[in-house]
N, C-alpha and C positions, 0 to 999 in steps of 0.2 A: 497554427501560431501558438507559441507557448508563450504565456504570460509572466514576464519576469522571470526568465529561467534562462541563465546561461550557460557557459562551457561549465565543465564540471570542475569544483576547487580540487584541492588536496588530497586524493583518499588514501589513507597512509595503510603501508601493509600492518596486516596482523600475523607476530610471531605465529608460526603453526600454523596456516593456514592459505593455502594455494589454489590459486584458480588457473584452467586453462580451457582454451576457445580453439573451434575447428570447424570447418564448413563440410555441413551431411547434403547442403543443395534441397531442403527438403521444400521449400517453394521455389527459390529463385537460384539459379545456380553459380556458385560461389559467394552466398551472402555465411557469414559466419553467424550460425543457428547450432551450434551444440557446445556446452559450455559444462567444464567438471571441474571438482572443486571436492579438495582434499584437506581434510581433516586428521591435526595429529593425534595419535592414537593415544586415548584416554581422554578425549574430548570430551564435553558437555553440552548435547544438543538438546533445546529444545523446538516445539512448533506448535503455531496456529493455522487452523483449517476452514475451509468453509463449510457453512451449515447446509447449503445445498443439497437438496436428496438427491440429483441427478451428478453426483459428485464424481469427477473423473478417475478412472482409473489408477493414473500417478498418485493420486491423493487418499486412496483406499489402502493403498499398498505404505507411501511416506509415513501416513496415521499409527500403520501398523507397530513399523519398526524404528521410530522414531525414538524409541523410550527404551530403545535398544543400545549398543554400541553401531557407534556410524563413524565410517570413513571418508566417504564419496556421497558427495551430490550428486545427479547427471541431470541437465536442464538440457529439454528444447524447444524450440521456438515451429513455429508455422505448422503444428499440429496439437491440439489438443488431449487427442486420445482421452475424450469423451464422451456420453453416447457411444460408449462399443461395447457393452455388455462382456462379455467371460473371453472373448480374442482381446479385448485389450487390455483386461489384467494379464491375460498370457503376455499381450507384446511387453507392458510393463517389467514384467518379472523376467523375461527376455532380456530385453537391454542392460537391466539390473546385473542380469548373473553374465552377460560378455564382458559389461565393466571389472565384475569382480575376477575374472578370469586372467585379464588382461593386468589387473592390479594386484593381486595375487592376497587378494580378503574374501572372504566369506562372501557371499550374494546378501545376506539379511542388512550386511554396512554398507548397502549401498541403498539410498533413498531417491526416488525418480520425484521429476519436474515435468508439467508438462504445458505449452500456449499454446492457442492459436487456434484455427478451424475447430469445431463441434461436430463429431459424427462421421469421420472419416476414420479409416485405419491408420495407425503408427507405423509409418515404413522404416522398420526396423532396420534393414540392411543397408540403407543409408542412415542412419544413425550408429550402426556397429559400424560402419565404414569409416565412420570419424573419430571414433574411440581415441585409436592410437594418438592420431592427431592430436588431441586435446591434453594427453598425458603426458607426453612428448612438449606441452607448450605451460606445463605448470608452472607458477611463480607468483612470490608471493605478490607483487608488485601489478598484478595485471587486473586490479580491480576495474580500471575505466575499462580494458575491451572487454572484459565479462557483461559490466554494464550498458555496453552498447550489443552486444552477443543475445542479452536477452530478452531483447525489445521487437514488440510487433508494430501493431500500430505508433507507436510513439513514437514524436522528430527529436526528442534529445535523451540521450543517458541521463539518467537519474542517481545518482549516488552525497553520503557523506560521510565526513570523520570528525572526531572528537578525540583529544590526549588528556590525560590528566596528571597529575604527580602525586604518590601516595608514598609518604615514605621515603621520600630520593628516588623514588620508581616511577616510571611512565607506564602509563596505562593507555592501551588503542582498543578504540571502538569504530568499525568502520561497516557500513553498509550501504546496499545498492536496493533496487525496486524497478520494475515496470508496470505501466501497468496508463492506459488512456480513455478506454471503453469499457462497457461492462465494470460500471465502477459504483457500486455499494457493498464496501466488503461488509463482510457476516464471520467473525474473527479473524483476518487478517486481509493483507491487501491480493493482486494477481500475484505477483512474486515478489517477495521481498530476501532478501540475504543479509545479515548483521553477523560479525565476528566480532569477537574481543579474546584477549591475550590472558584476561583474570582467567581465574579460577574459582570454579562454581559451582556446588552444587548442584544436581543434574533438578532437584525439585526447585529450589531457589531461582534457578535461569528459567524455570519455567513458568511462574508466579509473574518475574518482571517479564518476560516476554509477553504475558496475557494481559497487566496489567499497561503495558506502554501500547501493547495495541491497540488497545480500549480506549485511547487516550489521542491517537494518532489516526493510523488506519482504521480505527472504526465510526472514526467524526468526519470521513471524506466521501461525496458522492458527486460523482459526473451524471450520470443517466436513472439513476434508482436499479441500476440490477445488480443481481449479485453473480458471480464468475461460479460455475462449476468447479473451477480448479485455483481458488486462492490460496496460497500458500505464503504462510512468514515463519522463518527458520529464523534463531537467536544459537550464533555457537559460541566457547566457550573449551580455549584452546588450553589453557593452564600454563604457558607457556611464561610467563610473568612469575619474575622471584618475590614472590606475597602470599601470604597464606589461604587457604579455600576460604570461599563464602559459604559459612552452611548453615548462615541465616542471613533473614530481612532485616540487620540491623547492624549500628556501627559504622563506623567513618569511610568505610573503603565501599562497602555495601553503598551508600547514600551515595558517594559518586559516584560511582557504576551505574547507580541507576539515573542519575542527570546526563549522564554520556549517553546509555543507552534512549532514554529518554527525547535526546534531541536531535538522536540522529533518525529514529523513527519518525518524528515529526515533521523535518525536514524532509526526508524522501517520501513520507506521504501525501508532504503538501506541493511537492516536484508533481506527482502525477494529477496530481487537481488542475497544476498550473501547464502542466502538457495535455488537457484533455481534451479528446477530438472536437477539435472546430472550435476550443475553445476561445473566444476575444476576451473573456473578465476573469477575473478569480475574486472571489466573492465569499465575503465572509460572512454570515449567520450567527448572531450572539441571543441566546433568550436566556435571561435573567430574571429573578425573580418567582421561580416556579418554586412550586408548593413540594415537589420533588422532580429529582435530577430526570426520569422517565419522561415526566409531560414538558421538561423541557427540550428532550430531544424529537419529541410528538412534534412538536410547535417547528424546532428547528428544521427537519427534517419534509417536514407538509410545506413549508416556504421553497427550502431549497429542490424540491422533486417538482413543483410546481410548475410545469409546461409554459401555461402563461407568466410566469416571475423570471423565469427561464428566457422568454424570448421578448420579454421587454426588458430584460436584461440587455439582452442582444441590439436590439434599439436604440438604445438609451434612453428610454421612455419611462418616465418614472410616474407607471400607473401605481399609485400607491394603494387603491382598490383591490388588486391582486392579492396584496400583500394581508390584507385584511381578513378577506375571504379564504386565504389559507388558516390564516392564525383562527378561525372560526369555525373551521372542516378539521382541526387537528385530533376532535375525540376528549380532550381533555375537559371532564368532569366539572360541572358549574362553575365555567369561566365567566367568570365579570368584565364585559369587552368593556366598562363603563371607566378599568382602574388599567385599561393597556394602555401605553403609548410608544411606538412607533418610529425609530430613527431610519435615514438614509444620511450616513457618514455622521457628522454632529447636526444635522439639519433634523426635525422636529418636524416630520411629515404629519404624524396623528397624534393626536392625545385628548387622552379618559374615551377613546373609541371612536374620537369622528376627526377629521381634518382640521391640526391645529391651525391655532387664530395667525400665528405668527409666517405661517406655510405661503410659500409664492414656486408658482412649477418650475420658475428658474435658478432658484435656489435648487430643487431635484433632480431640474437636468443638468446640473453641473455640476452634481454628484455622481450621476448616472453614465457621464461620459467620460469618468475615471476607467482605468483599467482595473483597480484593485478598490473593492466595494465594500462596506461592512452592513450590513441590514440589522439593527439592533431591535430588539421587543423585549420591552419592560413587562412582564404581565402582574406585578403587584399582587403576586398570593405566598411571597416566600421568600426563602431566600438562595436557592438552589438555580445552579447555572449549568451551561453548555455552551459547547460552539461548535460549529460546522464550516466545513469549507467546503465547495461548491463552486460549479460554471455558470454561463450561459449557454443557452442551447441557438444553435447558427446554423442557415442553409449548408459550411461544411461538415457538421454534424452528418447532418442526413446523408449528406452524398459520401461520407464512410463506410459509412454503415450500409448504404444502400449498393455501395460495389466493392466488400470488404471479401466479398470470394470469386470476385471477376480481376 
């Protein structure tokens, strides 16, 4: 059940940059699982990766040549190709150099993607099998079936866009994401994709792409794990009559970065609100911290929180939970005496103990909203965060619990 998420709006193409989708069969046969995407040449790509040591294969090899010239993505779905130790940067490097073969670039321009299963081999030959297919279906226009192309577990495509006008000129910022489980990114989200038309400096796109990450995908958790294989690419096609950005500053700069800005946060908070089993979407604000770190300590002990999680799921507004997280968070002589406590504008706790004004039916008819905010004042600062977040549901479990049967 996704929360407040529906058909996808608008996603407008970006001059220079083309995506195409084809079916390798590589779970189910005919579901369209390999998706390429082409890049015009003297692009500006940047990318964020996960910090995972068990980091998959696609992502050792992306890392590599990222900071490279890139022409081609290759993304696919229902295999991971991680966990495979030195065959699957073979198979990686594999698919990589059939793409470039077939596309008539270098093997280095081409950057692999990979979801899905942990620990199985990359069946290469059906993924080279769908090559053609995919090159054969370029255009720039075909962002929604990309976006529905690279989704596993998740019941809706994920995508957005933003225009701007600089100058008499329009400017496109458009991107897509998957991503439902296995959701606490560690620099970026499972897969994200963003183009824009500007022209960028290859350092500069890479600055805001860390920085909108940071801001977006890395404030979102469904389960507390982090994906072996996250990846968020920012491109940067130059395809727009305006001058380079080859800096962080200045009036075309600033919007660029509100475009890019809102369109990462929108598809980050798509996969919050598509997350398995999830019924809430659920916001987490801690205000007030002494620095921005203990307030994501604070934020992050609520929203990972099992029990906050499934009396979420409830609608049960044990506000006891809530407490004893904000008390487990680690953060350094906290004065539970100057916290106080919101569910929606309602005044669950304050100065530490159960406000005077507090009745459970005032919290459970906060609690049996779909869209929740959890607010914690902690009164040693002035430094803020926010988090977005599920609840955790008997569909949860039964995903996860038959996610390779």
């Amino acid at each position: 059940m996704a929360v407040g998420l529906g058909p996808l709006s608008t996603l407008h193409p970006v001059p220079g940059f083309e995506l195409g989708i084809a079916s390798a069969g590589i779970k189910r046969p005919g579901r369209k699982d390999v998706v390429v995407m082409r890049c015009a040449e003297g692009s500006s790509v940047a990318g964020v990766f996960t910090l995972n040591a068990f980091c998959a294969a696609p992502v050792i090899l992306a890392k590599k040549r990222a900071s490279g010239s890139v022409r081609y993505l290759l993304t696919n779905t229902g295999n991971a190709n991680a966990g495979t130790g030195e065959p699957g940067l073979h198979n990686a490097m594999r698919t990589c150099a059939s793409l470039a073969r077939l596309a008539g670039v270098e093997e280095t321009e081409v950057l692999p993607f990979s979801t899905g299963v942990i620990g199985e081999p990359l069946p290469v030959e059906k993924i080279e099998g769908a090559l053609q297919a995919a090159l054969d279906n370029l255009a720039e226009d075909n962002w929604a079936d990309a976006a529905t192309g690279i989704m596993t577990t998740d019941t809706l495509p994920k995508g957005a866009s933003r225009q701007f006008t600089h100058e008499g000129v329009t400017v496109t910022v458009t991107g897509i994401s998957k991503g439902a489980g296995m959701i606490k990114p560690n620099m970026a989200t499972m897969l994200g994709y963003i183009a824009t038309d500007a022209k960028v400096a290859q350092g500069v796109l890479q600055d805001l792409l860390r920085d909108a990450a940071n801001k977006s995908f890395n404030r979102i958790t469904i389960d507390g794990d982090t994906s072996t294989n996250d990846c968020c690419m920012l491109i940067a096609t130059g395809q727009v009559a305006l001058p380079e950005i080859t800096q962080a500053s200045g009036a075309l700069f600033a919007a660029l970065k509100q475009a890019v800005f809102e369109v990462c946060m929108e598809v980050a908070q798509a996969i919050v609100r598509d997350g398995e089993g999830a019924t809430k979407f659920v916001t987490v604000q801690v205000n007030g911290g002494a620095t921005h770190q203990e307030c994501l300590d604070v934020g992050y002990a609520v929203a990972h929180s099992p029990l906050i999680k499934t009396a979420l799921f409830a609608s049960d507004p044990n506000w006891g939970r809530i407490l004893a997280a904000v008390g487990r968070a680690g953060v350094a002589q906290l004065d539970v005496s100057k916290i106080d406590v919101f569910l929606g504008e309602v005044c669950i706790a304050s100065k530490g103990c159960r406000a005077a004004s507090y009745t459970e039916e005032q919290g459970a008819t906060v609690m049996a909203e779909e869209e929740i905010t959890i607010r914690i004042e902690l009164g040693r600062g002035t430094c803020s965060e926010t988090i977005w977040t599920t609840d955790l549901s008997h569909e949860y479990v039964k995903i996860n619990a038959e996610y390779r049967t």
